[in-house]
N, CA, C and O atoms as a Tripos MOL2 file, in Angstrom:
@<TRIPOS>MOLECULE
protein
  304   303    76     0     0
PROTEIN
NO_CHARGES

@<TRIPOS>ATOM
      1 N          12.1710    0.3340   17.3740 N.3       1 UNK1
      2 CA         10.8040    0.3070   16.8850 C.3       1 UNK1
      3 C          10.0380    1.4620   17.5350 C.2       1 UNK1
      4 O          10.0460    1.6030   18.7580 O.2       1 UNK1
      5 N           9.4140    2.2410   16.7640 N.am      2 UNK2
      6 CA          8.2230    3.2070   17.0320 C.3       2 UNK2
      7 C           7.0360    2.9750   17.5020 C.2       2 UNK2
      8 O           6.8380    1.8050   17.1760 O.2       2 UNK2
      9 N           6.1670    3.3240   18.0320 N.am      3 UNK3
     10 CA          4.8520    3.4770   18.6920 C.3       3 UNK3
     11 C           3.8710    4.3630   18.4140 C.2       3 UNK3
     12 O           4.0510    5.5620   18.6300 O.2       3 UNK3
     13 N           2.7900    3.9210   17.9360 N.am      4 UNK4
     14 CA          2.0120    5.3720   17.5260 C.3       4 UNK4
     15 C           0.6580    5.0020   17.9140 C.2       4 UNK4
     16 O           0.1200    3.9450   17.5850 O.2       4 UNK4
     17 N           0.1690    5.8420   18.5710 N.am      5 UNK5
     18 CA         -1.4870    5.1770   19.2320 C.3       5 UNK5
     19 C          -2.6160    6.1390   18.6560 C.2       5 UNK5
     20 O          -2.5570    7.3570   18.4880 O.2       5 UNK5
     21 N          -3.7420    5.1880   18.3810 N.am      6 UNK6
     22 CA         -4.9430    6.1910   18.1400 C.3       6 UNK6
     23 C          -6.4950    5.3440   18.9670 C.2       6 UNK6
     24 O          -6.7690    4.2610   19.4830 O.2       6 UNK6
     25 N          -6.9690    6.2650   18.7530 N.am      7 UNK7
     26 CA         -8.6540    5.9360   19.6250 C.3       7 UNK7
     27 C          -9.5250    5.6150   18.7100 C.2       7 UNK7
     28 O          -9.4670    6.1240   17.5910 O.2       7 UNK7
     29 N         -10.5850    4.6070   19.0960 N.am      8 UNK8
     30 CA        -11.2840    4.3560   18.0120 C.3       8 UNK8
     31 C         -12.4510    5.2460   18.3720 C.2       8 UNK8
     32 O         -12.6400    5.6000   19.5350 O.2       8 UNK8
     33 N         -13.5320    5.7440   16.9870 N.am      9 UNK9
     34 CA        -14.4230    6.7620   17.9660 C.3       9 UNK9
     35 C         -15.8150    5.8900   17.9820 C.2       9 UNK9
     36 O         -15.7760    4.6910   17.7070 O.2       9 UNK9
     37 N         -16.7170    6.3710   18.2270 N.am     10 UNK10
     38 CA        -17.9620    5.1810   18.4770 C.3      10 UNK10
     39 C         -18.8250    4.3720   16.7600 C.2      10 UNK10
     40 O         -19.7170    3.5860   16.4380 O.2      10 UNK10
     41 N         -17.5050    5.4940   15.9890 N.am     11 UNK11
     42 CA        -18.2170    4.3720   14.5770 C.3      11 UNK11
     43 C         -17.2910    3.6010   14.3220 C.2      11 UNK11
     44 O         -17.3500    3.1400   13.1820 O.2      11 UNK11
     45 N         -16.2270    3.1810   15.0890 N.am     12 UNK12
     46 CA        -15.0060    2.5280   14.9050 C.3      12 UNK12
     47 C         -13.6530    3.0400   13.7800 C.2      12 UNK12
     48 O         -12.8320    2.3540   13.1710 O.2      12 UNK12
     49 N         -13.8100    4.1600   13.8230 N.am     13 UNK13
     50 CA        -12.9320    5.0620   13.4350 C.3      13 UNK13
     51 C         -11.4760    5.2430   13.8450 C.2      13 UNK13
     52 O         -11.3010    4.9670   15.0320 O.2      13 UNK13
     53 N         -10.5050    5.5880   13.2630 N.am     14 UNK14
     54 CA         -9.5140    5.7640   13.8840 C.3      14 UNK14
     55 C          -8.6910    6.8050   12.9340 C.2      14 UNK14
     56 O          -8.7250    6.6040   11.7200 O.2      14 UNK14
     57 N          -7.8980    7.9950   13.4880 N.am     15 UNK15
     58 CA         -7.2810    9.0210   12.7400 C.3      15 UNK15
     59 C          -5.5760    7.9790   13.1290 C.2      15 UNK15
     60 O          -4.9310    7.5190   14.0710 O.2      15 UNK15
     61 N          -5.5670    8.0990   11.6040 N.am     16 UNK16
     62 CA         -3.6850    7.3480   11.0850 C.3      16 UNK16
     63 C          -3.0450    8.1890   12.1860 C.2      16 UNK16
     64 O          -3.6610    9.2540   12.2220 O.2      16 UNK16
     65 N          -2.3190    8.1740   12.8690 N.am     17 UNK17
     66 CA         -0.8880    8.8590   13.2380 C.3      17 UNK17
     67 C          -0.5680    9.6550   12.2670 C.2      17 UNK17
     68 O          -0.8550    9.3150   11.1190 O.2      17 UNK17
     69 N           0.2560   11.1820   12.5750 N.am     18 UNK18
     70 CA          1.2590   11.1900   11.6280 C.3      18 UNK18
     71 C           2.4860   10.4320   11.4060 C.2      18 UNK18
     72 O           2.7510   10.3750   10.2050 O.2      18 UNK18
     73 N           3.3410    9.8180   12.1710 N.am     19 UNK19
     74 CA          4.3520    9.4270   11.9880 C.3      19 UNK19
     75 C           3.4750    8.3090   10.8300 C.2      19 UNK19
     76 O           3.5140    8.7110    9.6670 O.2      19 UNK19
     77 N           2.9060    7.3170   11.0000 N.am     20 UNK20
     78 CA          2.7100    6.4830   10.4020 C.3      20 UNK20
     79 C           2.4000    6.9780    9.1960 C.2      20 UNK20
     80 O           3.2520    6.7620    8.3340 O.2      20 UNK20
     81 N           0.6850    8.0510    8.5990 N.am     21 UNK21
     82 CA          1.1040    8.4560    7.5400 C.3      21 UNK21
     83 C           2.4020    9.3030    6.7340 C.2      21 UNK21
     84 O           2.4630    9.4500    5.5130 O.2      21 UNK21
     85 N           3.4940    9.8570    7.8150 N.am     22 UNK22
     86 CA          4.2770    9.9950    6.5340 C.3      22 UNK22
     87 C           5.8740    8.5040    6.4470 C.2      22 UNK22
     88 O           6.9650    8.7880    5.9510 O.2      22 UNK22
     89 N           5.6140    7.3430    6.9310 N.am     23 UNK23
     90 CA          6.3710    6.7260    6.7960 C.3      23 UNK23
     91 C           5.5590    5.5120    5.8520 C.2      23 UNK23
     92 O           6.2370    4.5330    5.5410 O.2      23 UNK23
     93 N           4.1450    5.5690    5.4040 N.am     24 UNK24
     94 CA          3.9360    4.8330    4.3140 C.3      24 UNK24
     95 C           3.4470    6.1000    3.0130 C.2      24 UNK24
     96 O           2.8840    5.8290    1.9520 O.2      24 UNK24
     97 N           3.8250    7.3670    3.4530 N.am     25 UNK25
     98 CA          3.5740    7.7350    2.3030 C.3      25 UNK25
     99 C           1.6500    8.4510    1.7650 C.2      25 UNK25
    100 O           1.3080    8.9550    0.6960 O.2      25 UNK25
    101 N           0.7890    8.1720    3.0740 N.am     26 UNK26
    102 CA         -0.3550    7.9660    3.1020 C.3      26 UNK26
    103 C          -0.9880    9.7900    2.8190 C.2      26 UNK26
    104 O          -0.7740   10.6050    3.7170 O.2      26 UNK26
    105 N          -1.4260   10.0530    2.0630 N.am     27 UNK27
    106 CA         -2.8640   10.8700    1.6000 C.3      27 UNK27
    107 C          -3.8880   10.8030    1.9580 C.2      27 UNK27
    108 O          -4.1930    9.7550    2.5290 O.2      27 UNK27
    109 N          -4.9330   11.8790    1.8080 N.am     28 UNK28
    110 CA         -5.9970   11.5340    2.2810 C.3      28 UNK28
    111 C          -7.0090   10.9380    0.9890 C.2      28 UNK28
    112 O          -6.9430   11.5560   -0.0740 O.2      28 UNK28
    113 N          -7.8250    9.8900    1.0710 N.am     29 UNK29
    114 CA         -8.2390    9.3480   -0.0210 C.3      29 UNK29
    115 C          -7.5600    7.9050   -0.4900 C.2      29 UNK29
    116 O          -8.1540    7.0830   -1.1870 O.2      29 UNK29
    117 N          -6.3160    7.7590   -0.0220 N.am     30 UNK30
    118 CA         -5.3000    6.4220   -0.2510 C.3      30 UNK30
    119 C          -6.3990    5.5240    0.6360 C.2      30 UNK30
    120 O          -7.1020    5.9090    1.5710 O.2      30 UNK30
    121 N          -6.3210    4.3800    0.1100 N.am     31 UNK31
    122 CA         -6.8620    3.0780    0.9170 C.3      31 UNK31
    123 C          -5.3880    2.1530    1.1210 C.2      31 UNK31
    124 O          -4.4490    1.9600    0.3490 O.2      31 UNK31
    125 N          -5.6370    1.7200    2.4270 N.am     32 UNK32
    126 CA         -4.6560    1.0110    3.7700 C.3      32 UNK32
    127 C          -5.7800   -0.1600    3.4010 C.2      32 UNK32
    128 O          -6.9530   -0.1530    3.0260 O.2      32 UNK32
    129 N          -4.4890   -1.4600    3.8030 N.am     33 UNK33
    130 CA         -4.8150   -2.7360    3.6530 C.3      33 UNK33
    131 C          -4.4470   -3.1470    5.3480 C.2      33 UNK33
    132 O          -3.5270   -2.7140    6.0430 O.2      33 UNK33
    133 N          -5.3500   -3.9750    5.6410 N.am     34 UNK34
    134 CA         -4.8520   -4.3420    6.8940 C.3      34 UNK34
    135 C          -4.4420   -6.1730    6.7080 C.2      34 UNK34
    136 O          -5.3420   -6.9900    6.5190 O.2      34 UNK34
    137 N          -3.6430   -6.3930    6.7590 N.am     35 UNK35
    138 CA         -2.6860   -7.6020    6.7580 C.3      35 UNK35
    139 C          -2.9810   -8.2900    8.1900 C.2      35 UNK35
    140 O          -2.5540   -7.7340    9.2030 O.2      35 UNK35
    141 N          -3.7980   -9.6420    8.2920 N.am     36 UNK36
    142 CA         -3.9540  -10.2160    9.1720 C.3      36 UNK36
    143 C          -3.3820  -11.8400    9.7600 C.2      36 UNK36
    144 O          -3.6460  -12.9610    9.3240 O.2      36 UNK36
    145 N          -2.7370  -11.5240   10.6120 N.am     37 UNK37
    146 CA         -2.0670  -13.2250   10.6880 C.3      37 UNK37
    147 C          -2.2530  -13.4020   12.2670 C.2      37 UNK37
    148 O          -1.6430  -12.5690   12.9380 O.2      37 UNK37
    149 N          -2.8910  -14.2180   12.8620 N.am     38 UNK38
    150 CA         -3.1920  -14.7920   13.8820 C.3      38 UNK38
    151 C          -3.8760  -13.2690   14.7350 C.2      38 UNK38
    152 O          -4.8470  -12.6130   14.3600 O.2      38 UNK38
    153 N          -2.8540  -12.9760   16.1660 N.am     39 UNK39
    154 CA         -3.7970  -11.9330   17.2320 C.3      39 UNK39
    155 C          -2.3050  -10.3020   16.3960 C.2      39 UNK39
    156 O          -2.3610   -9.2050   16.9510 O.2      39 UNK39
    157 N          -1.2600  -10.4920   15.2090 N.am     40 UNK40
    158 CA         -0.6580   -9.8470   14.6540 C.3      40 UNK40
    159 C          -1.4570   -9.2720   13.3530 C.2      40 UNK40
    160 O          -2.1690   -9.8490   12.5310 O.2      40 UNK40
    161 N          -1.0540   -7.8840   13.4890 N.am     41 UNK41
    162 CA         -2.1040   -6.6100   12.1590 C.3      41 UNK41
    163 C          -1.2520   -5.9530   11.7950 C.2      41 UNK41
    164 O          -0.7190   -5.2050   12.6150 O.2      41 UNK41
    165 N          -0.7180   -5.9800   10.1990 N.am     42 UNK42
    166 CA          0.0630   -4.8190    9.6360 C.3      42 UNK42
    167 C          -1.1740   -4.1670    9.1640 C.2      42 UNK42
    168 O          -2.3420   -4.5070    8.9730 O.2      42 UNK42
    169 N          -0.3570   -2.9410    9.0330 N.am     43 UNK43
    170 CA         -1.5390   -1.9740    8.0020 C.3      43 UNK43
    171 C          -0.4210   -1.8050    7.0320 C.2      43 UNK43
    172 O           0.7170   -2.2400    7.2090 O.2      43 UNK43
    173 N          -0.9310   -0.9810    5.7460 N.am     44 UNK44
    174 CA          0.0240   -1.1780    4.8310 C.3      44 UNK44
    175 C          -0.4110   -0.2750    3.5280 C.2      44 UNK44
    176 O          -0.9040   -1.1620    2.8320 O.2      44 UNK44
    177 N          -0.5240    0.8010    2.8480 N.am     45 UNK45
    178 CA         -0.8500    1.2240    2.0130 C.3      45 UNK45
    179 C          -1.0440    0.0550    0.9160 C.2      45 UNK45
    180 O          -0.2800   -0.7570    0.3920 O.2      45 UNK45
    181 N          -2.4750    0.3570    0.8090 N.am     46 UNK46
    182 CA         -2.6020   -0.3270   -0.5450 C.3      46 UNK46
    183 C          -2.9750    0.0760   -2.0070 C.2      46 UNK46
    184 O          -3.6730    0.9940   -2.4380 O.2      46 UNK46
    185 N          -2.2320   -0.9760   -2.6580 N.am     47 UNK47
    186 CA         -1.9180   -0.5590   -4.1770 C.3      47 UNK47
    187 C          -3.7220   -0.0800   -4.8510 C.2      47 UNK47
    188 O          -4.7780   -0.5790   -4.4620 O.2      47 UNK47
    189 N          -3.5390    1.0920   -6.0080 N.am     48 UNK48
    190 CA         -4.4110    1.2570   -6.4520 C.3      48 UNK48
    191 C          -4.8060    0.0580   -7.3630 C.2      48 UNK48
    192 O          -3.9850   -0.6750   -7.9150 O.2      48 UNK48
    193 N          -6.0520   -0.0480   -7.4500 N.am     49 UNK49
    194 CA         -6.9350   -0.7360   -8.6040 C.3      49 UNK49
    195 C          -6.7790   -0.6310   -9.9720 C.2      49 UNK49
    196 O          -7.0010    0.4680  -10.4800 O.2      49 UNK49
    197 N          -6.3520   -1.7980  -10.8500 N.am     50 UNK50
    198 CA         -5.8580   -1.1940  -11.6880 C.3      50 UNK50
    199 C          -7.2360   -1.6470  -12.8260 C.2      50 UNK50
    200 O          -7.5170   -2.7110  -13.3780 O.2      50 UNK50
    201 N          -7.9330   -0.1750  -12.8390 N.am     51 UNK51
    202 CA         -9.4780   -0.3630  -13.2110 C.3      51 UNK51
    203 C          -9.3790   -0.9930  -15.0530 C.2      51 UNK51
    204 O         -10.3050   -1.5730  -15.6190 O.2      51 UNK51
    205 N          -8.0410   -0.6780  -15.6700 N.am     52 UNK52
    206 CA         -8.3120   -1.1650  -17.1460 C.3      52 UNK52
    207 C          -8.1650   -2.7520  -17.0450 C.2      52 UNK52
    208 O          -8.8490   -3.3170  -17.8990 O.2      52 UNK52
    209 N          -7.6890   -3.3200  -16.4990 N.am     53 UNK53
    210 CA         -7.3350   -4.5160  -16.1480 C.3      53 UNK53
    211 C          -8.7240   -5.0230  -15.0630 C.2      53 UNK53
    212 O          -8.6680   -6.2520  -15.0270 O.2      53 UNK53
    213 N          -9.6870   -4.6240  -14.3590 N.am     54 UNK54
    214 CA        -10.3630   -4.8990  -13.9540 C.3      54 UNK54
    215 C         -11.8780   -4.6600  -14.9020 C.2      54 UNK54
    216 O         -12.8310   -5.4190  -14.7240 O.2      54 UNK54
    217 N         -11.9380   -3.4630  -15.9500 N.am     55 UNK55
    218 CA        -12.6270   -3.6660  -16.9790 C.3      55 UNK55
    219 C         -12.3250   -5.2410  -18.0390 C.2      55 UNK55
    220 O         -12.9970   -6.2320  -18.3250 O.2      55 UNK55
    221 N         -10.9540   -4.7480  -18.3550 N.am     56 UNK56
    222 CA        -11.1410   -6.6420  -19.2290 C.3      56 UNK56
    223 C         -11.3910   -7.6020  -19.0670 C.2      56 UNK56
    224 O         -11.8060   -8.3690  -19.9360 O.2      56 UNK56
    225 N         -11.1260   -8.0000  -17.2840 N.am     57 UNK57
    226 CA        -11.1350   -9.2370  -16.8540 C.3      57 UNK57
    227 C         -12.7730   -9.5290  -16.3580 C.2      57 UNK57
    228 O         -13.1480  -10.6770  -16.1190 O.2      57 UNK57
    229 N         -13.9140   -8.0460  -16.2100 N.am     58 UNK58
    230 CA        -15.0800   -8.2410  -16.2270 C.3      58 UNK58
    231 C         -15.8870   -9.4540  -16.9380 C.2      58 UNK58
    232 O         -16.3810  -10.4650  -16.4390 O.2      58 UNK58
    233 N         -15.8540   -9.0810  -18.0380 N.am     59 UNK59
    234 CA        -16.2580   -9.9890  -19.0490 C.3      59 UNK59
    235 C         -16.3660  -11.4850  -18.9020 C.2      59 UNK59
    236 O         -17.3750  -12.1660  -19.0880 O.2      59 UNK59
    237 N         -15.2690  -11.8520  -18.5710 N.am     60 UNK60
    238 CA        -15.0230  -13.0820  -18.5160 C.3      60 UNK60
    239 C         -15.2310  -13.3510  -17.2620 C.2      60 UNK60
    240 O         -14.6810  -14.4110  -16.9640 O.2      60 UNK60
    241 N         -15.8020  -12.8440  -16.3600 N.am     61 UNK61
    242 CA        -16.7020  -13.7900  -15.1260 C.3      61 UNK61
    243 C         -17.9670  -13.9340  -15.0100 C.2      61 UNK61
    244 O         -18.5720  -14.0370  -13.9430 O.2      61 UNK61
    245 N         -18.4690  -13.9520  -16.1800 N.am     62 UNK62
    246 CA        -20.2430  -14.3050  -16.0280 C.3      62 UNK62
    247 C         -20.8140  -15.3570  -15.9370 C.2      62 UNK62
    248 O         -22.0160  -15.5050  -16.1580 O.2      62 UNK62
    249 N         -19.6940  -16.6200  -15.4510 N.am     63 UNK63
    250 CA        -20.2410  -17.8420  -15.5020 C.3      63 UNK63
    251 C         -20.7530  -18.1970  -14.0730 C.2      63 UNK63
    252 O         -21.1000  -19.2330  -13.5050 O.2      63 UNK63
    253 N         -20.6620  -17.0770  -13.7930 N.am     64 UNK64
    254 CA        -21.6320  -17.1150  -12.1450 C.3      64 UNK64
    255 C         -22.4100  -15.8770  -11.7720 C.2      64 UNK64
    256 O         -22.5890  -15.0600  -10.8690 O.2      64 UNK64
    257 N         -22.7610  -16.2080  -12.9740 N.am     65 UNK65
    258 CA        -23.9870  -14.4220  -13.1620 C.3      65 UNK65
    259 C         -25.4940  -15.0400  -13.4850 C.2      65 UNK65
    260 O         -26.2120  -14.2890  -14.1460 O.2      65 UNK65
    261 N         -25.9020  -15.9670  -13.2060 N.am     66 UNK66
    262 CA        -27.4000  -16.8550  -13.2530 C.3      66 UNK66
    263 C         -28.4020  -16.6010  -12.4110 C.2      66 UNK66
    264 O         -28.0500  -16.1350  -11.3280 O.2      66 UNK66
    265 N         -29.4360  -16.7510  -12.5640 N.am     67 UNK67
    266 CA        -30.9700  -16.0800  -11.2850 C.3      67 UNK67
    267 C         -30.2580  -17.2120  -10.1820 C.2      67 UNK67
    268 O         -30.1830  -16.7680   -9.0370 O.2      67 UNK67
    269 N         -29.7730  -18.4890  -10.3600 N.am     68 UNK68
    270 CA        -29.4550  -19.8840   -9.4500 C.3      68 UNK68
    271 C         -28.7350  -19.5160   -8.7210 C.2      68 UNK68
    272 O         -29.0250  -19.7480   -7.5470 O.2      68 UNK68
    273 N         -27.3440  -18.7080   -9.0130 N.am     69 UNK69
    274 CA        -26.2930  -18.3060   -8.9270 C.3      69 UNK69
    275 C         -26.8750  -17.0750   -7.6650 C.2      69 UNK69
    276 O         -26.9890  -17.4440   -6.4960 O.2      69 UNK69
    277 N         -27.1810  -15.7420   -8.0410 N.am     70 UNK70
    278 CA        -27.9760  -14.8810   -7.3520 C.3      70 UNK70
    279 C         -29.0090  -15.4410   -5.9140 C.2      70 UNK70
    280 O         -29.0970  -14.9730   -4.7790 O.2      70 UNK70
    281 N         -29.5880  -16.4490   -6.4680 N.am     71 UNK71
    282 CA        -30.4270  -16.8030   -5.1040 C.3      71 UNK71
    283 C         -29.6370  -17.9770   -4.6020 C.2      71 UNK71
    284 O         -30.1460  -18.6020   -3.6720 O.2      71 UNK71
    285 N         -28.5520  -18.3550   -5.0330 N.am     72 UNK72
    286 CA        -27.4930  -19.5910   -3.8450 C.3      72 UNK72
    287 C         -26.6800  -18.1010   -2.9900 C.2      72 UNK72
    288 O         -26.2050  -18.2070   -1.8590 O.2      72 UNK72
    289 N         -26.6630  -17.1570   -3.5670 N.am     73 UNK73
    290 CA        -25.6700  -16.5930   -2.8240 C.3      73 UNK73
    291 C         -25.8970  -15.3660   -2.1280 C.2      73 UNK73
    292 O         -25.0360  -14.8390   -1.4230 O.2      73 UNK73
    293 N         -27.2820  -14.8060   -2.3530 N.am     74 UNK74
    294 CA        -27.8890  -13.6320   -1.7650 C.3      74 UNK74
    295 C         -27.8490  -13.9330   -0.3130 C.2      74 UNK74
    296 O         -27.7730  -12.7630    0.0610 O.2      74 UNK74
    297 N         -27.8420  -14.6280    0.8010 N.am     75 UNK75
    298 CA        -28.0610  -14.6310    1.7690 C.3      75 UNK75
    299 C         -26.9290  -14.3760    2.6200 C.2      75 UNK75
    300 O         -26.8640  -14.1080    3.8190 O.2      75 UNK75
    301 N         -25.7040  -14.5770    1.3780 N.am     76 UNK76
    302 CA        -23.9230  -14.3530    2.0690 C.3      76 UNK76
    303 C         -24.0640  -12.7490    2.5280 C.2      76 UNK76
    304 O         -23.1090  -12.1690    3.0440 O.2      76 UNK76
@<TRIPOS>BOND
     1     1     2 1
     2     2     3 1
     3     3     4 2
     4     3     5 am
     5     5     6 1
     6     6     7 1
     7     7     8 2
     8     7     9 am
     9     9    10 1
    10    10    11 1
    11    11    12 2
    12    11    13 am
    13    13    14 1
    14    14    15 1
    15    15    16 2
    16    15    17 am
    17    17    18 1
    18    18    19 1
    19    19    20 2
    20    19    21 am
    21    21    22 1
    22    22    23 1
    23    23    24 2
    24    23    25 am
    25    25    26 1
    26    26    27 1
    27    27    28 2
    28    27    29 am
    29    29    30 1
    30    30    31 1
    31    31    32 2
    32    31    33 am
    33    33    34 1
    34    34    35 1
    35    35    36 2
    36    35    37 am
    37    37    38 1
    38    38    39 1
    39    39    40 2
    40    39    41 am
    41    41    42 1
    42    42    43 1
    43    43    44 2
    44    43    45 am
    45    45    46 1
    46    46    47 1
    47    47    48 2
    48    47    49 am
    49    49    50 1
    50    50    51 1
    51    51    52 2
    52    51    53 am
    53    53    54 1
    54    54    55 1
    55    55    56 2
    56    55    57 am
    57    57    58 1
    58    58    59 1
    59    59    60 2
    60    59    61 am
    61    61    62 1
    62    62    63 1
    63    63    64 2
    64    63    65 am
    65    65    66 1
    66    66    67 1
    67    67    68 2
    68    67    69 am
    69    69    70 1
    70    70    71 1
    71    71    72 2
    72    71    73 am
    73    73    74 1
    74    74    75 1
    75    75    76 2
    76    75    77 am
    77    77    78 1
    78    78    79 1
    79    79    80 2
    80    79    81 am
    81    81    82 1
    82    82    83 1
    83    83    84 2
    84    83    85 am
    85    85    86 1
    86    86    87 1
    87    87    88 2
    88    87    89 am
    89    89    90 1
    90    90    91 1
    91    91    92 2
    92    91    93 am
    93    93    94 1
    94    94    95 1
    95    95    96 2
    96    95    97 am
    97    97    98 1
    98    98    99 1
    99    99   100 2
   100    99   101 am
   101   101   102 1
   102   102   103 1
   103   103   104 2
   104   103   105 am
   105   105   106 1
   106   106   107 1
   107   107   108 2
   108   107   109 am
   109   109   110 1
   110   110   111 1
   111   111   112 2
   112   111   113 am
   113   113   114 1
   114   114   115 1
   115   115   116 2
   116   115   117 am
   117   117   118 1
   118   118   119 1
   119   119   120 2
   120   119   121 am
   121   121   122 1
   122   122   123 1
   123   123   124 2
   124   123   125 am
   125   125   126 1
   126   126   127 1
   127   127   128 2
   128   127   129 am
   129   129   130 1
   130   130   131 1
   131   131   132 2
   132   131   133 am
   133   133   134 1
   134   134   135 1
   135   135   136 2
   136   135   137 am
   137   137   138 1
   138   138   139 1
   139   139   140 2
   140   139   141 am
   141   141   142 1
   142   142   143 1
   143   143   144 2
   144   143   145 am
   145   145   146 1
   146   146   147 1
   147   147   148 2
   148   147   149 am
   149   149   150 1
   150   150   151 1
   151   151   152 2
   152   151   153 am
   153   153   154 1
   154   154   155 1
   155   155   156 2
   156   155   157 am
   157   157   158 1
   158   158   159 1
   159   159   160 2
   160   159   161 am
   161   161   162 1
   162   162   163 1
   163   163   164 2
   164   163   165 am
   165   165   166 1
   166   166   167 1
   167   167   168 2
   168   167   169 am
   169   169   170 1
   170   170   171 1
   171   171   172 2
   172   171   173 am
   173   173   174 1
   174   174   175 1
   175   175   176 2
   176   175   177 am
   177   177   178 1
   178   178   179 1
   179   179   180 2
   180   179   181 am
   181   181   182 1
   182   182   183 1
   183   183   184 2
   184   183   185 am
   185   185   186 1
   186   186   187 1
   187   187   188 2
   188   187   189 am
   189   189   190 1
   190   190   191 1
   191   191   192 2
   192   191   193 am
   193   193   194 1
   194   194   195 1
   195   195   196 2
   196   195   197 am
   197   197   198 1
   198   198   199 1
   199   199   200 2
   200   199   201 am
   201   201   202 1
   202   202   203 1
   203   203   204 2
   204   203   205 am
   205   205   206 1
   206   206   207 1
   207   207   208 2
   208   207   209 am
   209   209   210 1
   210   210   211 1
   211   211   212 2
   212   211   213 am
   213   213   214 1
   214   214   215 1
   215   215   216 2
   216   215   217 am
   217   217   218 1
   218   218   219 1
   219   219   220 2
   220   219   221 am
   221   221   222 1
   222   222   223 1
   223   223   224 2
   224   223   225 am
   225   225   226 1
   226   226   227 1
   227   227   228 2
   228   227   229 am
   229   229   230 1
   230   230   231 1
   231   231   232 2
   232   231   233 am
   233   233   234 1
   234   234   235 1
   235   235   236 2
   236   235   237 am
   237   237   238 1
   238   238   239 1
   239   239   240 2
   240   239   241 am
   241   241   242 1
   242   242   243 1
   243   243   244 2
   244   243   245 am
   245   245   246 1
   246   246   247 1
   247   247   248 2
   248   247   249 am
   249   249   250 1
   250   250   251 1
   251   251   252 2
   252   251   253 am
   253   253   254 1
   254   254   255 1
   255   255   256 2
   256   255   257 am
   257   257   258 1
   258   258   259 1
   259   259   260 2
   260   259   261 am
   261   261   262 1
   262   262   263 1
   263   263   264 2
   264   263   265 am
   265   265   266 1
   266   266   267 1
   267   267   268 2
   268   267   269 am
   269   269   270 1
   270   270   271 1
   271   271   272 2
   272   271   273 am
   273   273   274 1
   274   274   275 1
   275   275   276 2
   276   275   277 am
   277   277   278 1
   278   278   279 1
   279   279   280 2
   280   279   281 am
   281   281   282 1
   282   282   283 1
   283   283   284 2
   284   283   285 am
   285   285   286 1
   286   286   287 1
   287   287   288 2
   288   287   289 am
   289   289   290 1
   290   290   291 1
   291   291   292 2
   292   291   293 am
   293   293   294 1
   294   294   295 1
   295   295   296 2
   296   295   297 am
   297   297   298 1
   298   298   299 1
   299   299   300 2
   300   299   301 am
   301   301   302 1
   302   302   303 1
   303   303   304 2
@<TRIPOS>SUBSTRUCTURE
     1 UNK1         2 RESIDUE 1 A UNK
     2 UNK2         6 RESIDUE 1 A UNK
     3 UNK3        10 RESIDUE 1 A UNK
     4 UNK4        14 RESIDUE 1 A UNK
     5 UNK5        18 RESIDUE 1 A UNK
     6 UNK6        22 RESIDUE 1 A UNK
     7 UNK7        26 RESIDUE 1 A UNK
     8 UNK8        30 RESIDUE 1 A UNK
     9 UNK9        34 RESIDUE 1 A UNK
    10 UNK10       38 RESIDUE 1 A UNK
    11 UNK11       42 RESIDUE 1 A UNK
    12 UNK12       46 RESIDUE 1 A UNK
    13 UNK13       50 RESIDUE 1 A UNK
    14 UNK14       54 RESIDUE 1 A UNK
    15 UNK15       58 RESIDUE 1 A UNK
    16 UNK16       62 RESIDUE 1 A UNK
    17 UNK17       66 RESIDUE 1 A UNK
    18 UNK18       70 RESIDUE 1 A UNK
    19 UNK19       74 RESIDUE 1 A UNK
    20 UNK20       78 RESIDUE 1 A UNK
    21 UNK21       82 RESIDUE 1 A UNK
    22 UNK22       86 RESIDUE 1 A UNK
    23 UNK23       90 RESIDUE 1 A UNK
    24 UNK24       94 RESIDUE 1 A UNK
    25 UNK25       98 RESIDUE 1 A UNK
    26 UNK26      102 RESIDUE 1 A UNK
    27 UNK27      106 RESIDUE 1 A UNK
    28 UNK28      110 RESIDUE 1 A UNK
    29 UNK29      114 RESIDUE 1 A UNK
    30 UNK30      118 RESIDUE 1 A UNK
    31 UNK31      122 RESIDUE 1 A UNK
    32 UNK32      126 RESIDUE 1 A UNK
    33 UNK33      130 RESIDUE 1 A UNK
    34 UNK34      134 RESIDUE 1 A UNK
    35 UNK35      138 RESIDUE 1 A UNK
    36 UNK36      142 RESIDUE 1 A UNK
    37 UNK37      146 RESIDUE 1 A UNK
    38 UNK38      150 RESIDUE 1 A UNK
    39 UNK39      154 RESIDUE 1 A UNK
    40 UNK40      158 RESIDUE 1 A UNK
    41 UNK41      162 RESIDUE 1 A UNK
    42 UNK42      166 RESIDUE 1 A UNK
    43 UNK43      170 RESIDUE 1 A UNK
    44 UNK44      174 RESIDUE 1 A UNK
    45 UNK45      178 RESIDUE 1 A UNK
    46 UNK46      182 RESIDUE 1 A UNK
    47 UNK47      186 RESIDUE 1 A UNK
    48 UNK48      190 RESIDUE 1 A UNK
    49 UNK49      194 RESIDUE 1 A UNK
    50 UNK50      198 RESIDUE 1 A UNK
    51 UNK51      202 RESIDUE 1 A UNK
    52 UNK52      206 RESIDUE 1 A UNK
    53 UNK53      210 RESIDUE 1 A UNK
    54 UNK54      214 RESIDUE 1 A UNK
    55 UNK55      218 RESIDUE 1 A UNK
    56 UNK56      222 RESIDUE 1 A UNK
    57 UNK57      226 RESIDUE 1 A UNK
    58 UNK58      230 RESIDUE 1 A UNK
    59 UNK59      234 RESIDUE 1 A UNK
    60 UNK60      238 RESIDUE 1 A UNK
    61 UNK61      242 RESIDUE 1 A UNK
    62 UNK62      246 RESIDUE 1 A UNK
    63 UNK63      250 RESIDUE 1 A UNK
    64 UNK64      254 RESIDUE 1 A UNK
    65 UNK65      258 RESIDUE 1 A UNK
    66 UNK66      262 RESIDUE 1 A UNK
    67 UNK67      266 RESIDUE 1 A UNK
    68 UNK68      270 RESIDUE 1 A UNK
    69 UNK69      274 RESIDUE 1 A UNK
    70 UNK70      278 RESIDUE 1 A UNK
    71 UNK71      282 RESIDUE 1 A UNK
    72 UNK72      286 RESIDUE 1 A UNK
    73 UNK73      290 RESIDUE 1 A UNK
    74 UNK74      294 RESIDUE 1 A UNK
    75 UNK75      298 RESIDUE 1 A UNK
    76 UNK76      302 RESIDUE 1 A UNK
């Protein structure tokens, strides 16, 4: 197993490793998923958005699009 360390900077920043970006493959502009299970963190390239499929499925969630709806949940 490999080791790769980085610093966080005071906006909580952190520059990928190289080893790590070229063993997931990572670009600049790619979005990383961080995978959380107990005090254990994968990071993990994550899959693009697949925006035509997120246009169709728009539509059909407006059943929680109400002024009721808006002011139960504005405070989250």
């Amino acid at each position: 197993m490999q080791t790769a360390i980085s610093k966080l900077t005071n906006k909580y920043q952190a520059t990928v490793p190289k080893a790590v970006r070229k063993k997931l493959n990572l670009n600049a502009g790619d979005s990383i998923a961080f995978e959380i299970d107990s005090d254990i963190i994968k990071l993990r390239k994550a899959s693009p958005i697949d925006v035509e499929f997120l246009s169709a499925l728009g539509p059909t969630l407006n059943e929680w699009n109400s002024e009721n709806d808006e002011e139960a949940y504005n405070d989250l």
